[in-house]
TORNUGU-562931 format. One record per residue (C-alpha): residue number from 1; chain; x, y, z. Coordinates in steps of 0.001 Angstrom, whole numbers, plus 524288, in hexadecimal, padded with zeros to 5 digits. Layout:
BEGIN
{NUM,'A',{X,Y,Z}}
...
END
This chain:
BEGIN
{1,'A',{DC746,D5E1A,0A1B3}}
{2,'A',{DD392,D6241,0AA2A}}
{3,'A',{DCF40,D58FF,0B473}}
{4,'A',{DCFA0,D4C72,0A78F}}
{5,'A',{DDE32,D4F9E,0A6F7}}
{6,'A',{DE23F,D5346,0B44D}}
{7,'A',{DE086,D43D6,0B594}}
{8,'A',{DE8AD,D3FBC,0AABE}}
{9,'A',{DF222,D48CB,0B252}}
{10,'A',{DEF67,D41A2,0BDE2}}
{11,'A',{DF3C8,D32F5,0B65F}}
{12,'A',{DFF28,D3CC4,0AF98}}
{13,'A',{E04D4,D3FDA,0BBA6}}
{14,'A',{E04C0,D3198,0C10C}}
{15,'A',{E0A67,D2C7B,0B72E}}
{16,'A',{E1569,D3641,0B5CA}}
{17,'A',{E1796,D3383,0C3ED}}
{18,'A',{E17FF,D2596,0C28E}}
{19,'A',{E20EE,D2723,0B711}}
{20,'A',{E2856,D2F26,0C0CC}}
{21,'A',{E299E,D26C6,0C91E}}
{22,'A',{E2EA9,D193B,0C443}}
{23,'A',{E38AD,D22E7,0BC4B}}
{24,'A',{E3CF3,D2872,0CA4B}}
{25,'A',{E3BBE,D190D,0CE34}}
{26,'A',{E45FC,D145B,0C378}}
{27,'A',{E5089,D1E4C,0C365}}
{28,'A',{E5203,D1C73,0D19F}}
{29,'A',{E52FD,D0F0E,0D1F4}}
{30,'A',{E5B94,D12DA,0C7C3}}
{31,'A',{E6524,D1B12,0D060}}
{32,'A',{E6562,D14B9,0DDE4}}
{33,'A',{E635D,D06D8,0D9C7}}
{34,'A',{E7239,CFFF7,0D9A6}}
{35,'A',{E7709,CFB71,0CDCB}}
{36,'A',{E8373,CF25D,0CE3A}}
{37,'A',{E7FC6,CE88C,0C3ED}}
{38,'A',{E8C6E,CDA6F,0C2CB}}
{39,'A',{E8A7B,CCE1B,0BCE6}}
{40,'A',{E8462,CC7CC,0CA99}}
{41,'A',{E7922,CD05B,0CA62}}
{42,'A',{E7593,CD18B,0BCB9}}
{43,'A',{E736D,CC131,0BD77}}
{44,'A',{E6853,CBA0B,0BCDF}}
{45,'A',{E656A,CB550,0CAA7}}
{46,'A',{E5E34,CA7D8,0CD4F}}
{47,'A',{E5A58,CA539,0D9EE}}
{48,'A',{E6945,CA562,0DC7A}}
{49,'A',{E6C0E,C9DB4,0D32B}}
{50,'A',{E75F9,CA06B,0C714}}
{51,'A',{E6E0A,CA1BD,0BA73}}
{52,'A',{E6FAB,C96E1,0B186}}
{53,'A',{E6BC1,C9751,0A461}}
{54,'A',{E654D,CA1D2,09F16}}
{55,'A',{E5841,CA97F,0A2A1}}
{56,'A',{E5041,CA2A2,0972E}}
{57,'A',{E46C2,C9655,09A82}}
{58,'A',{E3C19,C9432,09497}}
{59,'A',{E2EA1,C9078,09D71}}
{60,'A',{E2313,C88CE,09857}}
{61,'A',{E16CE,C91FA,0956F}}
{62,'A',{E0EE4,C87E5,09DC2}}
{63,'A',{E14B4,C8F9B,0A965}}
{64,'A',{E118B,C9CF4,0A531}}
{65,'A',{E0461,C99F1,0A188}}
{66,'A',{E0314,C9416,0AF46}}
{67,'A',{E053E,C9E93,0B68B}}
{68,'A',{DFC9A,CA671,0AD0A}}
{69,'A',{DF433,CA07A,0B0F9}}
{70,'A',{DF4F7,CA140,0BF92}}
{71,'A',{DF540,CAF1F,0C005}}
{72,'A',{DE7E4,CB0B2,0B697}}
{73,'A',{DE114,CA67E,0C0C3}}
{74,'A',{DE78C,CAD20,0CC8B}}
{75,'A',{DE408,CBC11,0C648}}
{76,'A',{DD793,CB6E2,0C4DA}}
{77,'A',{DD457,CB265,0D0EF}}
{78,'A',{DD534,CBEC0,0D6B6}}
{79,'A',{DC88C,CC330,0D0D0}}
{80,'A',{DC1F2,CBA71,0D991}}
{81,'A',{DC514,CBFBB,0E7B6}}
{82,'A',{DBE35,CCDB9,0E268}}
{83,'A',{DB1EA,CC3DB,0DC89}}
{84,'A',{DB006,CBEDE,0E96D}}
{85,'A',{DB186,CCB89,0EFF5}}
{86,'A',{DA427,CD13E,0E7A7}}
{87,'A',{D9DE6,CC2BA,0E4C4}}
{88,'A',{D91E4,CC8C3,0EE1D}}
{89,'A',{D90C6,CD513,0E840}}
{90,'A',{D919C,CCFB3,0DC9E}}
{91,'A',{D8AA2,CC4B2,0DE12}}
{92,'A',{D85D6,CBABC,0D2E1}}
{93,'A',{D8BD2,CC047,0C70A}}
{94,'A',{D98C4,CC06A,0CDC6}}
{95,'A',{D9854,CB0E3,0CE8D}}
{96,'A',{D9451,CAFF4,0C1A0}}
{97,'A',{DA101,CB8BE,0BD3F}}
{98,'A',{DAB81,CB15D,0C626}}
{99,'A',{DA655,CA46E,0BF82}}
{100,'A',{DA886,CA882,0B394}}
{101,'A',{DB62A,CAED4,0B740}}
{102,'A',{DBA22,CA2B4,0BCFE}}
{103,'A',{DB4F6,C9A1B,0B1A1}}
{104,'A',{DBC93,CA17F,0A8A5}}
{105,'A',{DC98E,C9E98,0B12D}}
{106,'A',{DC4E0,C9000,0B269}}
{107,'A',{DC48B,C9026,0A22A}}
{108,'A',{DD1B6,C98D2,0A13E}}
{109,'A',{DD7DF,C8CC7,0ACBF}}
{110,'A',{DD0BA,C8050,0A5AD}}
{111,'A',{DD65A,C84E4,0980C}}
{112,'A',{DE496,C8720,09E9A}}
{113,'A',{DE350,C7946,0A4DF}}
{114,'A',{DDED7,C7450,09664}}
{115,'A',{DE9D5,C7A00,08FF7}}
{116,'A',{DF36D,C726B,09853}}
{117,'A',{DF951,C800B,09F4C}}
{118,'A',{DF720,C7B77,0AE78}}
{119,'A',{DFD43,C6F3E,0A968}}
{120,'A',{E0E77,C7093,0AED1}}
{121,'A',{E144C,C6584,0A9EB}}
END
């Protein structure tokens, strides 16, 4: 039974440690880190360019959505390089299981494309 909680000692003391450490982390940054805060710093900088307006502006969802949607394709297409890696070992049932992964991304792209989302203008 000792040994049971000499590992939750184990995760106790990393996490005091880690704890530890980002507190150690912070206050030093704290100390040596210069602090001389005026009104040129504290702007908003633009490519080098004075600010104009103010930070508000509204985007069109279509945008967001887009690039939603890249990044579940592109995540997704990462599974394949380790498919191909065991398609041999694997062997039938592994085809079988990439067509339907890939079917399901073909239905999750067509219903996208129906709903007008790939669409910019």
């Amino acid at each position: 039974m000792s040994d049971y909680y000499s590992s939750y000692g184990v995760v106790l003391a990393v996490l005091t440690a880690g704890a530890l450490l980002v507190a150690v982390a912070f206050t030093t940054a704290r100390l040596v880190a210069p602090n001389a805060p005026n009104r040129e710093k504290l702007t908003t900088y633009e490519c080098g360019i004075d600010p104009v307006g103010d930070g508000w502006s509204q985007s069109h969802v279509r945008y967001y959505v887009y690039g939603f949607l890249f990044v579940i394709f592109d995540v997704e297409s990462v599974f394949l390089f380790p498919w191909a890696r065991v398609l041999e070992s694997i062997g039938y049932a592994a085809v079988v299981e990439m067509t339907i992964f890939i079917g399901i991304l073909a239905v999750g792209l067509l219903y996208a494309w129906r709903k007008g989302v790939l669409r910019w203008a």
